[in-house]
MIDOSE-1310 file (N, C-alpha, C; in nm, 2 decimals, decimal comma, always signed):
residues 237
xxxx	+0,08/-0,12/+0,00/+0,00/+0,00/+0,00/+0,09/+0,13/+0,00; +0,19/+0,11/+0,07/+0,24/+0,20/+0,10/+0,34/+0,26/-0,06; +0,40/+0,13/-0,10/+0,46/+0,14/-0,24/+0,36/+0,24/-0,32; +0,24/+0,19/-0,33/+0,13/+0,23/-0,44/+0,10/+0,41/-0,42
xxxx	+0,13/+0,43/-0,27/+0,09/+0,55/-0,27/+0,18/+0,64/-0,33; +0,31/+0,60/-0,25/+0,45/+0,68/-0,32/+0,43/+0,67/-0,49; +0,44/+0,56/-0,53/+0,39/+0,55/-0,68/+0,33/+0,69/-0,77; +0,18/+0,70/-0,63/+0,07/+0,81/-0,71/+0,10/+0,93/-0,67
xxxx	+0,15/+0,95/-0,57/+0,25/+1,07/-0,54/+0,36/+1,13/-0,67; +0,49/+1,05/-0,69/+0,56/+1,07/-0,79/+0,50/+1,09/-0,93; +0,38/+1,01/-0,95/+0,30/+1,03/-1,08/+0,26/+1,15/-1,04; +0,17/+1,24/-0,99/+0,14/+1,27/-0,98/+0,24/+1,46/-0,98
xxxx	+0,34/+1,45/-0,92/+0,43/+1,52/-0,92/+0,45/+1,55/-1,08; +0,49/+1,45/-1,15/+0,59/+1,45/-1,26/+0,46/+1,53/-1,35; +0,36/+1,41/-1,33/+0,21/+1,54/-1,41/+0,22/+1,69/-1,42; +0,17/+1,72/-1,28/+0,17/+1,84/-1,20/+0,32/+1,92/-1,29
xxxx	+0,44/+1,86/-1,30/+0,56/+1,94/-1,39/+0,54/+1,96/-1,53; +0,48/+1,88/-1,59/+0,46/+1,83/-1,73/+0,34/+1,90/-1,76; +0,29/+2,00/-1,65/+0,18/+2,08/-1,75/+0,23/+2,20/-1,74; +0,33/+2,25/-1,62/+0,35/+2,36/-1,61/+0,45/+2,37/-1,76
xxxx	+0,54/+2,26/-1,80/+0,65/+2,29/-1,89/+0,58/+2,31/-2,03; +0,41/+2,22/-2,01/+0,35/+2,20/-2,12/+0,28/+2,37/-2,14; +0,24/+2,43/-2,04/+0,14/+2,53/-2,02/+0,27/+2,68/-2,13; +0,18/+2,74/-2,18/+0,25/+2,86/-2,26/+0,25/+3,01/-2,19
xxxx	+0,33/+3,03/-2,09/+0,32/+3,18/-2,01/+0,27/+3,29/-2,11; +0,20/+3,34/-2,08/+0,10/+3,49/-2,17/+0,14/+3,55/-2,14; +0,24/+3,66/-2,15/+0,31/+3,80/-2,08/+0,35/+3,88/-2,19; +0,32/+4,02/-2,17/+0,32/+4,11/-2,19/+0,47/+4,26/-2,21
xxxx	+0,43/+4,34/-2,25/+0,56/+4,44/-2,22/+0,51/+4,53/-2,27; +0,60/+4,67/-2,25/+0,54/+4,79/-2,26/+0,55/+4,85/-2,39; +0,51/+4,86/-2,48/+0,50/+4,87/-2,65/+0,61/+5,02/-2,73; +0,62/+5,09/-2,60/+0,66/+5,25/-2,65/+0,86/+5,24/-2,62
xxxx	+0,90/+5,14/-2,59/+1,01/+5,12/-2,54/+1,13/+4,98/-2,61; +1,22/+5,01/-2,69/+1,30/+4,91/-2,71/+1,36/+4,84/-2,63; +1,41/+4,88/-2,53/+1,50/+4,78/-2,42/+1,32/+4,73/-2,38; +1,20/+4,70/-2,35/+1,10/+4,61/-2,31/+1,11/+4,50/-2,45
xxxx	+1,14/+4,58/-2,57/+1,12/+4,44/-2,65/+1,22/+4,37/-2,69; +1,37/+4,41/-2,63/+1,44/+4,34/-2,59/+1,44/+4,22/-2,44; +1,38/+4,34/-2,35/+1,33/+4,22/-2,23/+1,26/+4,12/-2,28; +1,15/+4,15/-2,38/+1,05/+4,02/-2,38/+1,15/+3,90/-2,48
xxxx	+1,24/+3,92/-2,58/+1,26/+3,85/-2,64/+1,36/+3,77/-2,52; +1,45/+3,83/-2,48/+1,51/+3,77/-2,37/+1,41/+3,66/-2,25; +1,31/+3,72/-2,20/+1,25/+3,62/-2,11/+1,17/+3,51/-2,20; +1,18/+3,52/-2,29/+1,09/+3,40/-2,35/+1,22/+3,31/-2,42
xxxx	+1,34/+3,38/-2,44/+1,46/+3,26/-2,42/+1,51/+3,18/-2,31; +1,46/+3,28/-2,19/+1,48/+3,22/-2,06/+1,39/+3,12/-2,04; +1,26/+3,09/-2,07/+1,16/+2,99/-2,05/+1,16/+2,87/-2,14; +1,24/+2,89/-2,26/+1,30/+2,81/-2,33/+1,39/+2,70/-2,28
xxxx	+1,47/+2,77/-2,22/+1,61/+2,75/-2,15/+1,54/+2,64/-2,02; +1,47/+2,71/-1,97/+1,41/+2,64/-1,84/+1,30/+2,53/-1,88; +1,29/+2,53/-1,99/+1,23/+2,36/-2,08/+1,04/+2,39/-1,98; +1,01/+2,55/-2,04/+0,90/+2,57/-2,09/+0,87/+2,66/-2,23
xxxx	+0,77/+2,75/-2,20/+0,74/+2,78/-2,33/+0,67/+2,97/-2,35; +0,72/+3,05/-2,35/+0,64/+3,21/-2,38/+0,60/+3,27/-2,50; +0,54/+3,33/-2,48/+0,50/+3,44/-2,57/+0,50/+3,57/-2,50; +0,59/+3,68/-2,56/+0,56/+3,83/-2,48/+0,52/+3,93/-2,62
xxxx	+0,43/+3,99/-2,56/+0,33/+4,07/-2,71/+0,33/+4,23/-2,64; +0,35/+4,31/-2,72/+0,39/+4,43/-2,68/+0,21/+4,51/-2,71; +0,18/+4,59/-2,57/+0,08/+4,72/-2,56/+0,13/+4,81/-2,45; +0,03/+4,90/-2,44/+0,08/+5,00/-2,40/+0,09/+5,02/-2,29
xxxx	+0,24/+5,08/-2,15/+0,24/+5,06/-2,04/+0,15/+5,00/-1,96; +0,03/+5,12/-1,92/-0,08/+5,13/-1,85/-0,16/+5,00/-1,86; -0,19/+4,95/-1,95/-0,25/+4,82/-2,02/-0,17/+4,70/-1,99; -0,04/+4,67/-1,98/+0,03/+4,61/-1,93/+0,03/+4,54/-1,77
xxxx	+0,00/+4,68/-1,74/-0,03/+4,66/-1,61/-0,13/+4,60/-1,50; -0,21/+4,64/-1,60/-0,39/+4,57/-1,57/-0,39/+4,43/-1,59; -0,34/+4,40/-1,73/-0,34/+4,29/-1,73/-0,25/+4,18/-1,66; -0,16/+4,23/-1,59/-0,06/+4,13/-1,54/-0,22/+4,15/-1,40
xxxx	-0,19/+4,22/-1,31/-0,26/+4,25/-1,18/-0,42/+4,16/-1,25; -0,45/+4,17/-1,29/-0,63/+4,14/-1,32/-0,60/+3,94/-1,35; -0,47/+3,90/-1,39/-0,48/+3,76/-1,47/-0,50/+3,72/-1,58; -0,52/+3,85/-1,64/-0,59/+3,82/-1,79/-0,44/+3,78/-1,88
xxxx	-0,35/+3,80/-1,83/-0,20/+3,75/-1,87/-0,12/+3,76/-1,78; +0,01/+3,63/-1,79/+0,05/+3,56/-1,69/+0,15/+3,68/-1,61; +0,19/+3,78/-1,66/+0,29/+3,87/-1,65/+0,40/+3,96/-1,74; +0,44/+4,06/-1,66/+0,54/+4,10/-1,77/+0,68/+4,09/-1,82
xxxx	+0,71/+4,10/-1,88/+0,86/+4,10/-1,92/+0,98/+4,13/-1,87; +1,02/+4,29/-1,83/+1,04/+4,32/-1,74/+0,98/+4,48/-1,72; +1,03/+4,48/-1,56/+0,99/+4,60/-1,44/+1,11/+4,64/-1,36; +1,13/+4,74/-1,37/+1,22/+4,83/-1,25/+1,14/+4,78/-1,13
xxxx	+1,30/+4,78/-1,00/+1,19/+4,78/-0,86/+1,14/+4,86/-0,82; +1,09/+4,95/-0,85/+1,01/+5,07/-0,76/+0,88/+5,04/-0,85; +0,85/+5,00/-0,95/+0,74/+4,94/-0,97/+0,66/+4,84/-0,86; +0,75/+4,76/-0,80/+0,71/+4,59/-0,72/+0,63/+4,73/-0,56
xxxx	+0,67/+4,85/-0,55/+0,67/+4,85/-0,41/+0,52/+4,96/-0,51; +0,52/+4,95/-0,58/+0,30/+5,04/-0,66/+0,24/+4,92/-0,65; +0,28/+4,76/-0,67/+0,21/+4,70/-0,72/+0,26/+4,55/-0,63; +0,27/+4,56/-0,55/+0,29/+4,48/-0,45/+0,24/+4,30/-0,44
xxxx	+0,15/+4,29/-0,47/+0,06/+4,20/-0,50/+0,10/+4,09/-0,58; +0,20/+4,13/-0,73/+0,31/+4,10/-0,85/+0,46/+3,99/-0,80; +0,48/+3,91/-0,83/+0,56/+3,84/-0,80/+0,72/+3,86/-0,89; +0,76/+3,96/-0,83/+0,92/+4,00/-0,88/+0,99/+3,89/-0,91
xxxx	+1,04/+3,84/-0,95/+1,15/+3,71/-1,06/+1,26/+3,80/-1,02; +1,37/+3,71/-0,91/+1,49/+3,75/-0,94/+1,61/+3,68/-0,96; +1,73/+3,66/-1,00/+1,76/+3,81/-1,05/+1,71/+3,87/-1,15; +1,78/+4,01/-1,18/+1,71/+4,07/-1,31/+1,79/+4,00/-1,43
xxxx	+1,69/+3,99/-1,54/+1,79/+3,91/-1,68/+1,79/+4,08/-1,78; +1,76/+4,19/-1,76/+1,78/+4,30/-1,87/+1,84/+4,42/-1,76; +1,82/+4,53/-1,79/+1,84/+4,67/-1,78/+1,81/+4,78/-1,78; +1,76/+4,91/-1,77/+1,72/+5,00/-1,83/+1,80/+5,13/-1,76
xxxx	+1,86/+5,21/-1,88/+1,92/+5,31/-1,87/+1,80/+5,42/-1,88; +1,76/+5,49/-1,76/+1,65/+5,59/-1,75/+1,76/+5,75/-1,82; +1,76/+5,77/-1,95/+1,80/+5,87/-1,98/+1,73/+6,00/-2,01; +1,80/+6,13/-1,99/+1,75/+6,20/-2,06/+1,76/+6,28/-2,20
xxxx	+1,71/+6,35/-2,33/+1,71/+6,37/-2,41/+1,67/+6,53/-2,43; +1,73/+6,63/-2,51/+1,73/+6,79/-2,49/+1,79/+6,78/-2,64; +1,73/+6,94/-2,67/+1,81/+6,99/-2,77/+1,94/+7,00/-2,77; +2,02/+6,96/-2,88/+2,16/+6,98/-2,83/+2,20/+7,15/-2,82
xxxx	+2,15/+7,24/-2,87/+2,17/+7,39/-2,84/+2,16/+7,44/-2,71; +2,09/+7,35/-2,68/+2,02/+7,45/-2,50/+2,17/+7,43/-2,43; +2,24/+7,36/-2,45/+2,37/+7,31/-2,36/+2,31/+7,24/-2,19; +2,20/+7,17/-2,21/+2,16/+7,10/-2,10/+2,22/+7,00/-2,08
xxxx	+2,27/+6,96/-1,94/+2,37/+6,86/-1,91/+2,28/+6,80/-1,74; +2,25/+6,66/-1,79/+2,17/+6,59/-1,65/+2,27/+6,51/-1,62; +2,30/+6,51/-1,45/+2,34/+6,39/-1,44/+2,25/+6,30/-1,27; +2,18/+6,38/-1,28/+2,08/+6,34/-1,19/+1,92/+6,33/-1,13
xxxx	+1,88/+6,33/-1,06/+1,71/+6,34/-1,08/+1,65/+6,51/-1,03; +1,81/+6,57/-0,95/+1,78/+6,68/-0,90/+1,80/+6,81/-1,01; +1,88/+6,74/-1,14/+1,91/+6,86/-1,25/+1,80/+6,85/-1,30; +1,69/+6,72/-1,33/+1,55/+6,79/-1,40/+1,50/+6,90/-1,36
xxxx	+1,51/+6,90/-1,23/+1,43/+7,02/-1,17/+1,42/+7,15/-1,19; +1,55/+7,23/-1,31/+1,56/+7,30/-1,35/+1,51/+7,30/-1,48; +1,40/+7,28/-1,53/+1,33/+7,22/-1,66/+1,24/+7,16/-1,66; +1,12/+7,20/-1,75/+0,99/+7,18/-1,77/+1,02/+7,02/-1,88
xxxx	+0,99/+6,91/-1,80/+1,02/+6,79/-1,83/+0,90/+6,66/-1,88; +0,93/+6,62/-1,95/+0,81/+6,52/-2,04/+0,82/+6,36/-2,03; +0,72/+6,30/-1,95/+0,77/+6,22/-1,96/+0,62/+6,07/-2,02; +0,60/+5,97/-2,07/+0,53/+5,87/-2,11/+0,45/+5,83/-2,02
xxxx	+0,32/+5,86/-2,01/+0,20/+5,78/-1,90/+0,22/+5,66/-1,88; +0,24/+5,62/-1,79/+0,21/+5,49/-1,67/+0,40/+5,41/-1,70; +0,47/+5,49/-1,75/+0,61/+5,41/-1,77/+0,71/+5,47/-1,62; +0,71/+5,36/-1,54/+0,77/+5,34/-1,41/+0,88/+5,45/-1,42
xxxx	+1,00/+5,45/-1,48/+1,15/+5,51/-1,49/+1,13/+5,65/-1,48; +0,97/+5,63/-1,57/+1,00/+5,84/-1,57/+0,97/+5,85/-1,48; +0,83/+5,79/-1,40/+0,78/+5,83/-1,29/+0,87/+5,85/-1,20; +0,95/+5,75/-1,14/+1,06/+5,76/-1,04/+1,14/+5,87/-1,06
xxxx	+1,17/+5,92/-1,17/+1,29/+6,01/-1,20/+1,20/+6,17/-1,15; +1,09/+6,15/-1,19/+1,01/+6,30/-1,18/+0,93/+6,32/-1,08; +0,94/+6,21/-0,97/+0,88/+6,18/-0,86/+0,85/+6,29/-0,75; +0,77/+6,38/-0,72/+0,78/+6,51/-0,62/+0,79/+6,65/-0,69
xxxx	+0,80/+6,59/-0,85/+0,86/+6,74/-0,94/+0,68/+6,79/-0,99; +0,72/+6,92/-1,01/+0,56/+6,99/-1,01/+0,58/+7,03/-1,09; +0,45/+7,02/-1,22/+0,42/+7,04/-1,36/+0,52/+6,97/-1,48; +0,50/+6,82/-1,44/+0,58/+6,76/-1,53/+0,49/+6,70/-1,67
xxxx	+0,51/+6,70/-1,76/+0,41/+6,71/-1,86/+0,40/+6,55/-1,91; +0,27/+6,52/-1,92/+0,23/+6,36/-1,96/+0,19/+6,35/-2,10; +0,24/+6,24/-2,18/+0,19/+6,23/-2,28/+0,19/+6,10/-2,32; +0,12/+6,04/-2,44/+0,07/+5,91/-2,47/+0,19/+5,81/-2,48
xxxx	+0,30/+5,89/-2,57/+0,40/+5,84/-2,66/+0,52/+5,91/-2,67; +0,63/+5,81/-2,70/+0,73/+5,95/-2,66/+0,76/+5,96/-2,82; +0,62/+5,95/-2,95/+0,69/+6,05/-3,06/+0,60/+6,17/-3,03; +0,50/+6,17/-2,94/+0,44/+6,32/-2,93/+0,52/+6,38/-2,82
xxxx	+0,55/+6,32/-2,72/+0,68/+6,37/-2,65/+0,85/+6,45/-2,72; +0,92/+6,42/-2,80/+0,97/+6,44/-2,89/+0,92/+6,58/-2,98; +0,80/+6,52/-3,02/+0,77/+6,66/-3,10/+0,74/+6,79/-3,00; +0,68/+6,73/-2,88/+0,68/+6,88/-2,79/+0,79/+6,94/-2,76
xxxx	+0,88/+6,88/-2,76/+1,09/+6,87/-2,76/+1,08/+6,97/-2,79; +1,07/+6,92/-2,98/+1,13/+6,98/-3,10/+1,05/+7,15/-3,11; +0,91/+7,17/-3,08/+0,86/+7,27/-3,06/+0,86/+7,36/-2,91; +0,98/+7,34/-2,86/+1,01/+7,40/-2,73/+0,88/+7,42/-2,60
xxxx	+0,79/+7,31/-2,64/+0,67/+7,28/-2,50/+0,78/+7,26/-2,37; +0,85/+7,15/-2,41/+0,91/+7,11/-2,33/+1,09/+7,09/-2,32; +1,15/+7,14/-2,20/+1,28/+7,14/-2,24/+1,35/+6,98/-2,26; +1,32/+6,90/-2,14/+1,39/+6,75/-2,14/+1,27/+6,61/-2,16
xxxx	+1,31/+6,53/-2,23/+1,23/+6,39/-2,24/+1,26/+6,31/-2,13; +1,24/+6,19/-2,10/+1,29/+6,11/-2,00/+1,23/+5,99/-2,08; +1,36/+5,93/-2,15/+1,34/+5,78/-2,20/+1,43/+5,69/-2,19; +1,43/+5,59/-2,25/+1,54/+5,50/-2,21/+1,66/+5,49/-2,33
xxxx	+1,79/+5,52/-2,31/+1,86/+5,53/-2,30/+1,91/+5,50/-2,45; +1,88/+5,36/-2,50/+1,84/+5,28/-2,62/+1,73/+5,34/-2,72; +1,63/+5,34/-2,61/+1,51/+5,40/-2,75/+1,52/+5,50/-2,84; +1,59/+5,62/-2,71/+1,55/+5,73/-2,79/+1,63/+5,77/-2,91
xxxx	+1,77/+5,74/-2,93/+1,84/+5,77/-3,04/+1,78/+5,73/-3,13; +1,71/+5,60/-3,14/+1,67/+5,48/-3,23/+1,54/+5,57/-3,31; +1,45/+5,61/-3,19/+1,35/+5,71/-3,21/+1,37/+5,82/-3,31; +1,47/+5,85/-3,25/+1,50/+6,01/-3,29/+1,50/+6,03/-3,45
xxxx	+1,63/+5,92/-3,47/+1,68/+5,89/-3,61/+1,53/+5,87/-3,75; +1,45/+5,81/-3,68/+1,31/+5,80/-3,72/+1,24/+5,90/-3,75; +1,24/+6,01/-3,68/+1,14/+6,11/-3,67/+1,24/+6,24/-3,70; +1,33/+6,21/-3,80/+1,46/+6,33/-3,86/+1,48/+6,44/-3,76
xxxx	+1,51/+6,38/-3,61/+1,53/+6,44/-3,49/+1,66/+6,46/-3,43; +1,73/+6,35/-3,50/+1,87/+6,35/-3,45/+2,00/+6,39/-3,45; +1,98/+6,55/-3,60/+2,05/+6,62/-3,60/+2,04/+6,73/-3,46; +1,95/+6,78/-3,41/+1,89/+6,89/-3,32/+1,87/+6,83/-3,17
xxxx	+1,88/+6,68/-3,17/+1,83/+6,65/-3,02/+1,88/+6,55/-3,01; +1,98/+6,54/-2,90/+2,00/+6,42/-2,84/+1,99/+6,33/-2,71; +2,13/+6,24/-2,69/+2,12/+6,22/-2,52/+2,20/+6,30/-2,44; +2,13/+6,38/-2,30/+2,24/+6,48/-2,22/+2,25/+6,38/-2,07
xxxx	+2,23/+6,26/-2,11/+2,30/+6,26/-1,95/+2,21/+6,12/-1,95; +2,25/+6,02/-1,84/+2,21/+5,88/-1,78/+2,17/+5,97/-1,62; +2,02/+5,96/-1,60/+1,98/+5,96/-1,46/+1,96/+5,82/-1,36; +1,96/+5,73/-1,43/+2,03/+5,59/-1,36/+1,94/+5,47/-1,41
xxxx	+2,08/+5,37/-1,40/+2,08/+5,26/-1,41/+1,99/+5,18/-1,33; +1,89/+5,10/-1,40/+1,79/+5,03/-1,33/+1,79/+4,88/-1,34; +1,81/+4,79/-1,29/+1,81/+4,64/-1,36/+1,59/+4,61/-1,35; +1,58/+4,55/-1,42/+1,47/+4,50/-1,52/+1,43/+4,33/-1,45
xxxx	+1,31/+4,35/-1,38/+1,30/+4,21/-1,30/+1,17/+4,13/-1,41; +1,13/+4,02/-1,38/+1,01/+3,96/-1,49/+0,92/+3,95/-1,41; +0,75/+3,94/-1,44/+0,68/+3,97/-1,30/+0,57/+3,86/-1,34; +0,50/+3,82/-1,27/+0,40/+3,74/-1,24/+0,28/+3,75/-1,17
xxxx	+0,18/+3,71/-1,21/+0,07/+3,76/-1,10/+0,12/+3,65/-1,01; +0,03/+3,66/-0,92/+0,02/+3,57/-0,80/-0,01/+3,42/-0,84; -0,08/+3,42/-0,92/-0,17/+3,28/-0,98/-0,04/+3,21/-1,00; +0,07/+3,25/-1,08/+0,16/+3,17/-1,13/+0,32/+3,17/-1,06
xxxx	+0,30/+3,16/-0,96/+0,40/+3,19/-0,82/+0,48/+3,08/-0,87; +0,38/+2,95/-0,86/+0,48/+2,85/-0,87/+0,59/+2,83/-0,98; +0,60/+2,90/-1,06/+0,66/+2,93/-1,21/+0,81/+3,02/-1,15; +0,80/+3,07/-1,06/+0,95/+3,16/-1,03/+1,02/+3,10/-0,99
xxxx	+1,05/+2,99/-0,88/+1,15/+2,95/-0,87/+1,21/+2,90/-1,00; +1,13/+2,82/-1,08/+1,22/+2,77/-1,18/+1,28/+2,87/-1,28; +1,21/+2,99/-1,31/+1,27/+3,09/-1,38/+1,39/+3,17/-1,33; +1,40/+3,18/-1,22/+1,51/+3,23/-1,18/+1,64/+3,15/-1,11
xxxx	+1,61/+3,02/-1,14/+1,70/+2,96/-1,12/+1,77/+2,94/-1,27; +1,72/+2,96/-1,38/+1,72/+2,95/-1,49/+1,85/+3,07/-1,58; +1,78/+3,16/-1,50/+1,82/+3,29/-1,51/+1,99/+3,34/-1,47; +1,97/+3,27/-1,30/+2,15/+3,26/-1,25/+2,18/+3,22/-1,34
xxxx	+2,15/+3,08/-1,38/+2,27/+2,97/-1,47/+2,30/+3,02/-1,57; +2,20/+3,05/-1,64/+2,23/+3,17/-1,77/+2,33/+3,30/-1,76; +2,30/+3,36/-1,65/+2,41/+3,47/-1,58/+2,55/+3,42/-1,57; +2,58/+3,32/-1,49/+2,69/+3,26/-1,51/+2,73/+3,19/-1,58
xxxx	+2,70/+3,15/-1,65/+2,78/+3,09/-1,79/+2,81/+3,22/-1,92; +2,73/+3,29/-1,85/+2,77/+3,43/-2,01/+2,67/+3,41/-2,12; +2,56/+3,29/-2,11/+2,45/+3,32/-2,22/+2,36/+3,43/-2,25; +2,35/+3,45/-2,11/+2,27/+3,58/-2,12/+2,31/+3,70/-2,14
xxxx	+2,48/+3,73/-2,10/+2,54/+3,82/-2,17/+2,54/+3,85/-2,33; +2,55/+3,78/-2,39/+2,56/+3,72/-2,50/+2,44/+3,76/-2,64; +2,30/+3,72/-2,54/+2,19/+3,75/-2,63/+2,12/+3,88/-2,60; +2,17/+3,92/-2,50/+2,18/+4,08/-2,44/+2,27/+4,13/-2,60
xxxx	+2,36/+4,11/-2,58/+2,42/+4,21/-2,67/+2,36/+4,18/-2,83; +2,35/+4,06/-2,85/+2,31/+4,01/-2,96/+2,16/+4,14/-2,98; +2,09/+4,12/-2,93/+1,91/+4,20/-2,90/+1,99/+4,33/-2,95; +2,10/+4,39/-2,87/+2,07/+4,55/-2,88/+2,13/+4,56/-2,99
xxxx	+2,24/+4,50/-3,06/+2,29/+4,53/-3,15/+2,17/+4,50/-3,32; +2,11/+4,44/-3,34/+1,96/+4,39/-3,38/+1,88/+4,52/-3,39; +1,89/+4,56/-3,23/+1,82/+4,70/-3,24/+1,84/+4,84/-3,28; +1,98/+4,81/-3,28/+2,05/+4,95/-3,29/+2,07/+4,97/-3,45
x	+2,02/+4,84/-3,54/+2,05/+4,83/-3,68/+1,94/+4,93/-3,77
């Protein structure tokens, strides 16, 4: 009897693994941002790696959000931590597998030079609704200007609405070059380095340990290094 139980136990285990590897994580990322669609291709190599299976589909911050918090998708791709401490509820994945350089962007004539969250403050500053980095960076600052997208952001730039952007670091050159911006406006400064966690609603808890064990091994062997650079360079093309 005793055999037979252990038996249904072990079966039952190995099931219980064999749907999570079988099951396809639904997660998300924030649409207005290159380094997120960098994250997402990266965590869906990670779930590969860890002998499951993702999809990450890019919408817009605010939307992202709902849907990780509500269940309607399993989570996001990646998040800065001062996101985890708005939304608490979210199961942070660590370590972080990406990055995000929260920079900022000025006309190159103005001769503006940031190198911190206290130099925005001398500047009427623009930053993307519901995207964590700017918030944090503009956090306490009064009359900071919101907008959908950072190409309408940009154009408020280029029409002196606004003196500084706050994007990330990667996008905006990429942006700029796009929208025949990048003779007149560039990057004035890195307001800081953020590492990029993967998030989870609560439903799918049991899914992190294995991802982030996944994640070390990957870290220490250099694979992850690797398709990190592989992604930006892809992007920067």
């Amino acid at each position: 009897m005793k055999r037979l139980l252990s038996t249904l136990c072990v079966a039952a285990g190995l099931m219980a693994s064999a749907s999570v590897s079988a099951q396809t994580a639904q997660l998300v990322y924030n649409e207005n941002a290159v380094g997120q669609t960098i994250a997402g291709k990266l965590i869906t190599d990670i779930y590969k790696k860890a002998g499951m299976s993702a999809t990450a589909v890019p919408v817009p911050g605010v939307r992202a959000n709902a849907m990780a918090l509500s269940g309607e998708k399993d989570g996001e791709a990646g998040r800065i931590g001062a996101y985890y401490l708005k939304n608490p509820t979210l199961i942070k994945v660590e370590p972080s597998h990406y990055y995000l350089s929260s920079s900022a962007f000025a006309k190159k004539d103005k001769g503006i030079v940031i190198k911190s969250k206290e130099d925005l403050k001398k500047y009427k500053v623009g930053i993307v609704r519901g995207i964590a980095h700017g918030e944090a960076a503009t956090e306490g600052m009064q009359g900071v200007q919101l907008a959908a997208s950072y190409e309408q952001l940009y154009k408020m730039l280029d029409g002196d609405r606004i003196d500084v952007v706050v994007d990330e670091g990667i996008s905006g050159p990429i942006l700029l070059k796009k929208l025949g911006m990048s003779n007149t406006i560039g990057h004035v400064g890195e307001i800081a380095r953020l590492d990029l966690y993967h998030s989870l609603n609560p439903s799918k808890k049991d899914w992190a340990p294995k991802i982030s064990a996944t994640i070390k091994a990957m870290k220490d062997s250099g694979e992850l290094d690797k398709l990190v650079k592989r992604y930006e360079e892809e992007a920067m093309k």
